[in-house]
PAVEX-275387 format. One line per 5 residues: for each residue x negated, z, y negated of N, C-alpha, C. Coordinates in pm, whole numbers, plus 50000, padded with zeros to 5 digits. Atoms other than C-alpha are relative to their C-alpha. Example, Ala and Ser with C-alpha at 12.3 -4.5 7.8 and 13.67 -1.06 7.14 Angstrom:
% residues 2
49911:50000:50119:48770:50780:50450:49910:50000:49880  50082:49994:50119:48633:50714:50106:50077:50073:49891
***
This chain:
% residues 182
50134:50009:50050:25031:85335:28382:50002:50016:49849  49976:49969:50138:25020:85500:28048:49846:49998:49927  50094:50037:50063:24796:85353:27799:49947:49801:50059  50088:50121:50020:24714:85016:27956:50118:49906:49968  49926:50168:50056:24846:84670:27801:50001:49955:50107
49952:50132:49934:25016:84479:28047:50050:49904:50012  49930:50110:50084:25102:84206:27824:49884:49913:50026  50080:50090:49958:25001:83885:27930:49903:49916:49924  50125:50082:50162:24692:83675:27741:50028:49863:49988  49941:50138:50061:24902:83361:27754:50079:50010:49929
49904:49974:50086:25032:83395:27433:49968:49944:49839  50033:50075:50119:24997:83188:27053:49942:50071:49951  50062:49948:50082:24834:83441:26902:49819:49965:50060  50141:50004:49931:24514:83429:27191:49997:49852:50015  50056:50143:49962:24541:83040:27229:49953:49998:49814
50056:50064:50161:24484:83038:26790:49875:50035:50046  50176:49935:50058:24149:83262:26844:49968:49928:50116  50094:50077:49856:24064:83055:27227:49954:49845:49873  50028:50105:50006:24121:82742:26989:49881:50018:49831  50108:49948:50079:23906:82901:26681:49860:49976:50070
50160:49965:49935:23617:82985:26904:49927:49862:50061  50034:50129:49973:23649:82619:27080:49941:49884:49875  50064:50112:50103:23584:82445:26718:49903:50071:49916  50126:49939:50003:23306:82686:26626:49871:49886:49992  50111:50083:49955:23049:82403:26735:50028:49836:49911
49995:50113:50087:23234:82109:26578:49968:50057:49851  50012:49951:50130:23261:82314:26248:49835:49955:49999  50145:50005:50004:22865:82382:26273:49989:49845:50016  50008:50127:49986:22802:81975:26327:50026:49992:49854  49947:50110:50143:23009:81882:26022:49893:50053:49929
50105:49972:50130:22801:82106:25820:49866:49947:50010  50188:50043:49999:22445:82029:25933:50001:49876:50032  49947:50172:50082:22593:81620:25854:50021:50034:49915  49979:49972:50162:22662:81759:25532:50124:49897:49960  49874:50038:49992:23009:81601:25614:50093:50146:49908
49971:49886:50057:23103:81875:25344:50158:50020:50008  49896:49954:50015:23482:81814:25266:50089:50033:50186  49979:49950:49863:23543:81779:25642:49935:50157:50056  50069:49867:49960:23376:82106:25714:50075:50104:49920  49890:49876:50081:23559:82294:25413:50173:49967:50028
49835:50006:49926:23915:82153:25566:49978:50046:50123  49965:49907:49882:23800:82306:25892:50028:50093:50000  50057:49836:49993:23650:82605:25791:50154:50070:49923  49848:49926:50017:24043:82690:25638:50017:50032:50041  49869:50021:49834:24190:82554:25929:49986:50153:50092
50004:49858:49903:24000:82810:26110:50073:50102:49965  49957:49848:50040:24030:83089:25858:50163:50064:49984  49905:50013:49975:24375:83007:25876:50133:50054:50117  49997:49957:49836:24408:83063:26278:50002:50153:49953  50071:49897:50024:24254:83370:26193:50114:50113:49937
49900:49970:50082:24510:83515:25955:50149:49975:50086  49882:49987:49966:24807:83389:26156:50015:50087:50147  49953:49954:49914:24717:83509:26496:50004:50154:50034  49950:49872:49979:24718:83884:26407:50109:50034:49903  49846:49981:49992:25039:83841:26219:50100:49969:50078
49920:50064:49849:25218:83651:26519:49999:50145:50097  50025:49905:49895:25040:83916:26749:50092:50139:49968  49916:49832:50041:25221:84224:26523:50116:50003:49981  49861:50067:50037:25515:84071:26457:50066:49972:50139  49934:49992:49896:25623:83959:26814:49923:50126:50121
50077:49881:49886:25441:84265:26971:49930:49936:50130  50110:50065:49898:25191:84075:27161:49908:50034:50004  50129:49959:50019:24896:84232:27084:49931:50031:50158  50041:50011:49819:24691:84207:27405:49825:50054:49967  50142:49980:50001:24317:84376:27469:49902:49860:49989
50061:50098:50002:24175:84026:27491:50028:49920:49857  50001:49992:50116:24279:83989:27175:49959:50100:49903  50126:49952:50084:24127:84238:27024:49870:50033:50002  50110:50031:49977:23828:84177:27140:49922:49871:49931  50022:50156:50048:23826:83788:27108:49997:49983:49837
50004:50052:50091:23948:83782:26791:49864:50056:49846  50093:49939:50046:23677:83990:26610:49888:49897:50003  50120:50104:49983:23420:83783:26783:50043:49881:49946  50003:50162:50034:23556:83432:26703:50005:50027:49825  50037:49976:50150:23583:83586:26329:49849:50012:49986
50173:49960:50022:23208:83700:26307:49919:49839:50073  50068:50095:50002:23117:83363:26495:50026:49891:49934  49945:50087:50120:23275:83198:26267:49931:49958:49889  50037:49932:50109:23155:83346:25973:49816:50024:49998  50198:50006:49956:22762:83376:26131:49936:49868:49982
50062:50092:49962:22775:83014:26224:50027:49928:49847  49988:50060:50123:22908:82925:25873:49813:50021:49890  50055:49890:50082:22653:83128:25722:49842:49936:50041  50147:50047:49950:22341:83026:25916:50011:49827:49995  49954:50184:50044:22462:82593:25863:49927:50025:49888
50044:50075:50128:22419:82617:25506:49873:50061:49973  50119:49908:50008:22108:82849:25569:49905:49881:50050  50054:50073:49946:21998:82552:25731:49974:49872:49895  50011:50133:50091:22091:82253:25510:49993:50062:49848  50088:49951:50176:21954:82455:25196:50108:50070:49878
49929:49938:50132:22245:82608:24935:50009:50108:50016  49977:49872:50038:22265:82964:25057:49852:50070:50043  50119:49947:49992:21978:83204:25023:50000:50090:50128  49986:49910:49896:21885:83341:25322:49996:50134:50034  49972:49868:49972:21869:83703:25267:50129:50014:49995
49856:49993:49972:22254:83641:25216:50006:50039:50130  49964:49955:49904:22264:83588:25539:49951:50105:50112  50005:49834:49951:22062:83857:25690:50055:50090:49998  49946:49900:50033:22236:84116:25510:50163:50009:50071  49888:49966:49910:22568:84011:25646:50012:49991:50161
50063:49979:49821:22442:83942:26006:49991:50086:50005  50044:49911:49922:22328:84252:26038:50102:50114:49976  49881:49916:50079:22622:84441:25832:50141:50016:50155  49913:50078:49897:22881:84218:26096:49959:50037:50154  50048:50000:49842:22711:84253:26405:49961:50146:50012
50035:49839:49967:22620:84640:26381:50119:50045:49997  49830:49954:50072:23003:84732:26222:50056:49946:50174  49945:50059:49941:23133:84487:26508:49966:50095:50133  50057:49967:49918:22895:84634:26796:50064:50186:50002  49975:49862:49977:22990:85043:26721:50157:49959:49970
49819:49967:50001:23418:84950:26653:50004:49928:50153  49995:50009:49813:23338:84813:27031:49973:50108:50090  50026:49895:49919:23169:85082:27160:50117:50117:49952  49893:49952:50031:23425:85285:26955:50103:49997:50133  49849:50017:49947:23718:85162:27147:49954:50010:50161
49985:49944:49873:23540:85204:27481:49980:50164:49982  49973:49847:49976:23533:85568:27387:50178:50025:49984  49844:50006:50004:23908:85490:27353:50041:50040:49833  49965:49969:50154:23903:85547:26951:49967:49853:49952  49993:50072:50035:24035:85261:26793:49938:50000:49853
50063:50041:50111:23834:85153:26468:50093:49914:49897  49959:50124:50044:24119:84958:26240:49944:49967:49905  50083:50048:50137:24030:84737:25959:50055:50026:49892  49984:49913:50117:24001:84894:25632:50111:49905:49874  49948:50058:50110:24171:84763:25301:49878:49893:49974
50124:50055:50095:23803:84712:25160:49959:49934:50127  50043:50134:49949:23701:84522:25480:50102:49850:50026  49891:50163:50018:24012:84256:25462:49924:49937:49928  50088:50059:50151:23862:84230:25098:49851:49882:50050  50105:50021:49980:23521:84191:25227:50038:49835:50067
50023:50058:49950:23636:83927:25461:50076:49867:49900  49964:50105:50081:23851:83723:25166:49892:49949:49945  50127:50056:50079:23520:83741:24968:49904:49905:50067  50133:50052:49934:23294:83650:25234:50093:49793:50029  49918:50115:49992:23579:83305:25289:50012:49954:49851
50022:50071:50134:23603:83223:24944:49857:49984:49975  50132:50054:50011:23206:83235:24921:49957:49866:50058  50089:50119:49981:23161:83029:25174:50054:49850:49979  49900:50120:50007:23444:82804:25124:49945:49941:49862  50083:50018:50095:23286:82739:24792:49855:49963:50000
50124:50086:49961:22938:82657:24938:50008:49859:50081  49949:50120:49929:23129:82395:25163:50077:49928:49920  49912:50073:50088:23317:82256:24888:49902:49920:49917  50042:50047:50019:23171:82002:24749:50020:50032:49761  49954:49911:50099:23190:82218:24396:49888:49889:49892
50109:50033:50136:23020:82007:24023:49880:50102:50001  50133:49924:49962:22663:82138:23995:50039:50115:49875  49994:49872:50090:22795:82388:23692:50094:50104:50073  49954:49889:49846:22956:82588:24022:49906:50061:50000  50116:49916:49928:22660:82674:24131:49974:50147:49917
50035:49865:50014:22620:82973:23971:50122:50126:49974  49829:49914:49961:22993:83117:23977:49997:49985:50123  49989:50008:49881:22949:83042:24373:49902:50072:50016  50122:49897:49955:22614:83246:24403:50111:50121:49952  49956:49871:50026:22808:83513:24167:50106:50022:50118
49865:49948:49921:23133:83508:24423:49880:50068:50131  50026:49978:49835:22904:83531:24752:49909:50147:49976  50085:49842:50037:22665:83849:24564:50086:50056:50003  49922:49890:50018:23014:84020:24530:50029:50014:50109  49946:50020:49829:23099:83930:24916:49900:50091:50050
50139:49937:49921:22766:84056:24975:50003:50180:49965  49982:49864:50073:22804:84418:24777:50102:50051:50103  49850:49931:49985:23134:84470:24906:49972:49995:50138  50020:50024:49840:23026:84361:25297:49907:50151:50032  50097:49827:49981:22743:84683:25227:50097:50087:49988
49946:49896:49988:22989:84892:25084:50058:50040:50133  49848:49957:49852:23282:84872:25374:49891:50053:50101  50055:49995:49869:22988:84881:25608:49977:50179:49998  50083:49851:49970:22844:85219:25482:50123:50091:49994  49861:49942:49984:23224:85324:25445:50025:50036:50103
49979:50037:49825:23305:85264:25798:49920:50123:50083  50079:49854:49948:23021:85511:25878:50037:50129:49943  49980:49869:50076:23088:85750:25637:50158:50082:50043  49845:49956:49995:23472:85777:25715:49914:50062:50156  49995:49962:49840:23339:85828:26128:49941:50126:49974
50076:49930:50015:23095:86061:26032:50072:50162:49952  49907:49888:50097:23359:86262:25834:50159:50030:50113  49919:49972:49884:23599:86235:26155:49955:50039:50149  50075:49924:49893:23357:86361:26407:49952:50149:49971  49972:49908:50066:23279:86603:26164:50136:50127:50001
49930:49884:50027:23627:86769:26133:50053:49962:50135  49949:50042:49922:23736:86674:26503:49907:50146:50138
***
């Protein structure tokens, strides 16, 4: 059977993103308790998971379809549910989060449909970036930061925000330019 993964999904890289996606809901709690430093030692922890289980996965050649699926999503619900908390308990402006909702979830939605046309979508340089910025923003809205932050934490999350448009219109532009010469 050439082409399918028959590598099994019990494996440390898919239990980090099963156990990511499982604290999704506690995360959201701490924040909307405005249990702040507890919420910015999760929200690491997670981003943490996140980071190790697609070096584990490339490193012991585990990479499994349910992992790249899962882990996308438990990043973006991650990152949504972070995003819409403090949209809730008042420090981030909410067109922030529109703009990357809809950036995240459109990007996310066509490198899916992508890959059921069997063309893999990988992630760019400038969207890693995007996704350090968009983790240091928010990790910085969850941090319980002196009130002369506040406006070096708006500036970090406007550059998260720039750079989340660029990759996005990148992303198109590169496909556009490979359907183009294809």
């Amino acid at each position: 059977m050439v082409g399918v993964n028959t590598q099994s999904n019990w494996n440390l890289p898919n239990a980090l993103t099963s156990l990511r996606i499982l604290f999704i809901p506690v995360f959201a709690w701490l924040v909307l308790a405005q249990h702040w430093w507890w919420a910015f030692g999760l929200f690491v922890a997670l981003m943490i998971t996140d980071k190790l289980d697609g070096d584990i996965a490339r490193a012991r050649n585990i990479v499994t379809d349910f992992g790249k699926i899962a882990d996308p999503i438990a990043d973006k619900a991650l990152m949504i549910t972070a995003l819409v908390t403090l949209n809730i308990v008042g420090p981030l402006p909410v067109w922030i989060t529109v703009v990357i909702i809809v950036r995240e979830l459109g990007i996310t939605f066509w490198r899916m449909w992508m890959l059921r046309q069997g063309q893999v979508v990988p992630a760019s340089k400038g969207g890693k970036l995007k996704t350090v910025l968009q983790t240091l923003g928010v990790g910085m809205y969850l941090c319980p930061l002196p009130g002369w932050m506040d406006m070096s934490t708006l500036i970090v999350m406007l550059i998260a925000v720039a750079v989340t448009v660029i990759t996005g219109v990148q992303y198109l532009v590169d496909a556009r330019k490979a359907n183009d010469g294809a």
